[in-house]
Each structure stands twice: as structure tokens, then as C-alpha cells.
N, C-alpha and C positions, 0 to 999 in steps of 0.2 A: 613918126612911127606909124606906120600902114597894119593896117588890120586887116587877117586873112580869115574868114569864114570857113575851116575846116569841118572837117564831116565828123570827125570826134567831138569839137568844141559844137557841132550843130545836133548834134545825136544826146549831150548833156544838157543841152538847155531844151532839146525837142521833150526830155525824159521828165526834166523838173515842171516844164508845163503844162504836161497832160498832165501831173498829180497833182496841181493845182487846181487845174480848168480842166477838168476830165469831161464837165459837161459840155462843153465848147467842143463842136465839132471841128471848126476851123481855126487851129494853132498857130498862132504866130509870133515872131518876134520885130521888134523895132527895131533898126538901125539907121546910122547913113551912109547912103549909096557913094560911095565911089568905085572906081577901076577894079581896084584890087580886091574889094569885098565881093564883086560882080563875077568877077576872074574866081572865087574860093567858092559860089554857090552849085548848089548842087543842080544839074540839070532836070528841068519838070517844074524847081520851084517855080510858085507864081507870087510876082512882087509888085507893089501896087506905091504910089505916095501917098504922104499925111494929107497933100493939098490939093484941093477941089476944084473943078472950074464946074458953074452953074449956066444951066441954057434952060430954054424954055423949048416943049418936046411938041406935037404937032396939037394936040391940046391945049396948049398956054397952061400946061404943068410944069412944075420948075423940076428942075430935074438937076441929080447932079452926079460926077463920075474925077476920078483921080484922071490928073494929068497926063500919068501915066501907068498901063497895067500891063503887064505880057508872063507867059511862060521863059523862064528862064534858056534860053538856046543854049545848042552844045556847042563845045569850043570852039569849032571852027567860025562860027557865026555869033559870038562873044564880041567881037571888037564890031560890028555892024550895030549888036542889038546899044552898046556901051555911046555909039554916036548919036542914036534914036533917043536915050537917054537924055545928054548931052540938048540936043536941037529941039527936046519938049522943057528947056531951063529946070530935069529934078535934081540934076548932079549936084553931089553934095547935100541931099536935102532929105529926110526922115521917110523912107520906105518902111511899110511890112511885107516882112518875106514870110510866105504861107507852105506850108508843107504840102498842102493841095489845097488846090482851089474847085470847091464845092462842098 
């Protein structure tokens, strides 16, 4: 069964979490990335993974950032951004998708 990220089903869970976390500027929810969830988001969202790769920054400060993070593209550039995905190994694996990022 594939899961589609509808703008309805995205607008009730956007609604129940600001009355939650109203003080949280930046809302989000969990999911896992696949095709078809990528294919139902909304364009602009910005979706980031649960997993981290760590480097050390020109200081020899550790530093750390998701595998992967981008603004969500619009259609046409959906199945480019889905391989980007794909070739950073998150497919499949627990994103937050953020209603904006800042």
C-alpha cells in the first residue's frame, strides 16, 4: 500500500501541530521517503534525513549535517531531485518534511 502525502491529509496534520507546538517556529512531520510520498509533497517544502554524516570543519570543529536536505522541486524536476535521493542512500529512510525552512 503506497502512501500519498495529500494537501488535505498535509493541511490536518500541519493544523494539529501548530496547536501543539505553537511555539516551534519550524513545523514538522516525520515520515519515510519514498517515490510516491516525494511525488504528493507540496512544492517549497523543505525535507531534510533523521541521519547525519559528521566532518570536521576548517577549525577541527566537528560538525554535523543531514545526508540529505533540499527544497522540494516542482514536477517536472521530481524524478531528478527522487535519483539525488536515491544516490545520497536516504530512500526509504525517515525524513522531516518542514513547511519552511527558517
Amino acid at each position: 500500500m503506497s502512501f500519498i502525502l495529500n494537501n488535505e491529509l498535509w493541511e490536518i496534520r500541519r493544523e494539529q501541530m501548530q496547536k501543539d507546538w505553537s511555539a516551534i517556529s519550524r513545523v514538522f512531520i516525520k515520515i519515510k521517503m519514498t517515490k510516491n510520498v516525494l511525488m504528493g509533497l507540496e512544492e517549497g517544502c523543505y525535507i531534510e534525513t533523521d541521519i547525519y554524516r559528521f566532518y570536521k570543519d576548517e577549525n577541527s570543529q566537528l560538525q554535523e549535517e543531514p545526508i540529505f536536505g533540499e527544497y522540494v522541486s516542482d514536477m517536472a524536476e521530481r524524478k531528478e531531485q527522487w535519483r539525488r535521493i536515491v544516490m545520497s542512500s536516504a530512500s526509504n529512510r525517515t525524513f522531516r518534511v518542514y513547511n519552511k525552512k527558517g
